[in-house]
VOGU-3710 file (C-alpha; in Angstrom, 3 decimals, decimal comma):
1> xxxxxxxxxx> 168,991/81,380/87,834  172,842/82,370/87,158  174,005/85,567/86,882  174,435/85,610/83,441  170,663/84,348/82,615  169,469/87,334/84,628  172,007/89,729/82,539  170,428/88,459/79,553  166,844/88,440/80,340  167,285/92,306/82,123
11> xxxxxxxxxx> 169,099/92,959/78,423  166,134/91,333/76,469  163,400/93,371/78,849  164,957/96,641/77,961  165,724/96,470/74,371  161,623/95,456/74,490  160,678/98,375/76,775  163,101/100,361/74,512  160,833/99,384/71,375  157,930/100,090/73,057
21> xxxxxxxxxx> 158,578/103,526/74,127  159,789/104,501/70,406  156,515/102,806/68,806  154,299/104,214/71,342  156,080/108,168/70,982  156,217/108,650/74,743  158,182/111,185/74,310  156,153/112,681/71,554  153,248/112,693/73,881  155,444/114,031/76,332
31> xxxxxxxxxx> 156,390/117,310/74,185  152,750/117,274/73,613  151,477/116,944/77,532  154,009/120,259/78,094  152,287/122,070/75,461  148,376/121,184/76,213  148,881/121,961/79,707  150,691/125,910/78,972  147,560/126,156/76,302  145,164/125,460/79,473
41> xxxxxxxxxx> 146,988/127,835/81,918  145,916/130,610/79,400  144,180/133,128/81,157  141,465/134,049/78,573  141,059/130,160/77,543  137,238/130,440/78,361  136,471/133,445/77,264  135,664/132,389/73,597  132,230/131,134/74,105  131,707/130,469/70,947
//
């Protein structure tokens, strides 16, 4: 493969990858993986037994 045909199929794979990230939120889940694991590092998160 030339050069140029590997610049355009690395171009092609990221603009996909790109998409990908935006329609799956990563980054949303992200933000949310932050907050989840502060909520679990609560001390008195098991005290609530009901």
């Amino acid at each position: 493969m030339e050069p140029v045909e590997l610049r355009a199929i690395i171009s092609d794979l990221s603009s996909r990858l790109s998409d990908a990230r935006q329609f799956l939120d990563i980054e949303g889940k992200e933000a949310e993986l932050v907050e989840l694991r502060n909520q679990a590092s609560e001390p008195g998160l098991w005290d609530d037994q009901d």
